[in-house]
C-alpha positions as CSV (number, residue, x, y, z in Angstrom):
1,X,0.0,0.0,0.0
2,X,2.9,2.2,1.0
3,X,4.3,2.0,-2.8
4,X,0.7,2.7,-4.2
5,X,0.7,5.8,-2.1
6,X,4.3,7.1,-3.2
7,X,2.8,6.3,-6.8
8,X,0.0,8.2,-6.8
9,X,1.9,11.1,-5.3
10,X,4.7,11.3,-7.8
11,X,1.7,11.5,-10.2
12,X,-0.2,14.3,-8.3
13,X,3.5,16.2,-8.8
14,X,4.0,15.2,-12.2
15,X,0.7,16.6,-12.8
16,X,0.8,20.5,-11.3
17,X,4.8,20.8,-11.9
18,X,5.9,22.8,-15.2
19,X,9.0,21.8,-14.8
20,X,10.7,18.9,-16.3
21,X,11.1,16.3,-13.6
22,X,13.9,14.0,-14.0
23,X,13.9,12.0,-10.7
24,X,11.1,12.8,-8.1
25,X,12.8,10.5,-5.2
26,X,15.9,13.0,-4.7
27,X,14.4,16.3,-5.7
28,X,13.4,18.8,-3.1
29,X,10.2,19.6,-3.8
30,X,9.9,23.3,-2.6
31,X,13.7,24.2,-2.7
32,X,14.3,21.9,-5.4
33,X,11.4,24.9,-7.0
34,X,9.6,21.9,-8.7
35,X,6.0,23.3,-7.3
36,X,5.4,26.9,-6.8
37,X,3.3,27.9,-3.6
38,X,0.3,28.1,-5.7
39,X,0.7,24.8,-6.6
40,X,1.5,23.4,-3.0
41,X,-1.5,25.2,-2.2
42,X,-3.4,22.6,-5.4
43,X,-0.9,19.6,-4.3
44,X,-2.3,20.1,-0.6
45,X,-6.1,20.1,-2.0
46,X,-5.0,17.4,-4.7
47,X,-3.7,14.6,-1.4
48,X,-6.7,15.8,0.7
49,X,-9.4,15.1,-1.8
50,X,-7.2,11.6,-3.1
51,X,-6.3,10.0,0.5
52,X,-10.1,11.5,2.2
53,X,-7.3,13.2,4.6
54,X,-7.6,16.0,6.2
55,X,-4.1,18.1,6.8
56,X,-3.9,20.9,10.1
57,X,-1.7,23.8,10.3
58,X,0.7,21.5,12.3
59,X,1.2,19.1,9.0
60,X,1.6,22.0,6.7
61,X,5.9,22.4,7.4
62,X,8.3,22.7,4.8
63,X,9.9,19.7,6.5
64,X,6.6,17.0,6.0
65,X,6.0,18.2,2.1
66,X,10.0,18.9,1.0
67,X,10.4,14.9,-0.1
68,X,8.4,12.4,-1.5
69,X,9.2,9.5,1.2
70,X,7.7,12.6,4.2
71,X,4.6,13.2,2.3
72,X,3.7,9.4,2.1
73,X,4.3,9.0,5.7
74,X,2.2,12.1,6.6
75,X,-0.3,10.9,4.6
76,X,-0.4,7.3,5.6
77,X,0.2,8.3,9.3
78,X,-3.6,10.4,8.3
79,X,-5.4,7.3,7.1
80,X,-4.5,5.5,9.4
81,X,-5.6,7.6,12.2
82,X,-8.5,8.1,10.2
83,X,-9.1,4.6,10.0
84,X,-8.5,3.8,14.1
85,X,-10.7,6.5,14.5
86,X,-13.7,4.9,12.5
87,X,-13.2,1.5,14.4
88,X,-13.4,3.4,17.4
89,X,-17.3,4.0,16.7
């Protein structure tokens, strides 16, 4: 599930980025200027509607969204909250 998630990511990024993207699992996403902050701003939207996660002001660092391998575990470490949440009730 884990590689499904990077997937789907890299394509979310190949998707909004302009720029030619030669190797998405060492570029820097925001120093490495791939995505603007308008389109961190669609990324953001683009994971929340995707993974049915919701993100909090806490999530939103430079550190959790500057490489691939951080976003997927923010994002899994969401569904999965999400999900212990839901057997909760």
């Amino acid at each position: 599930m884990n590689k499904n998630i990077k997937n789907e990511i890299i394509r979310l990024i190949k998707n909004l980025s302009n720029k030619k993207i030669k190797d998405l699992k060492t570029n820097q996403l925001i120093v490495g200027d791939l995505l603007d902050s308008f389109d961190m701003i669609k990324f953001i939207s683009a994971l929340e509607e995707k993974f049915k996660v919701k993100f909090n002001t806490k999530d939103l660092s430079i550190y959790n969204f500057e490489k691939i391998d951080r976003i997927t575990k923010l994002v899994r470490s969401k569904m999965k909250w999400i999900l212990e949440k839901s057997l909760e009730n």
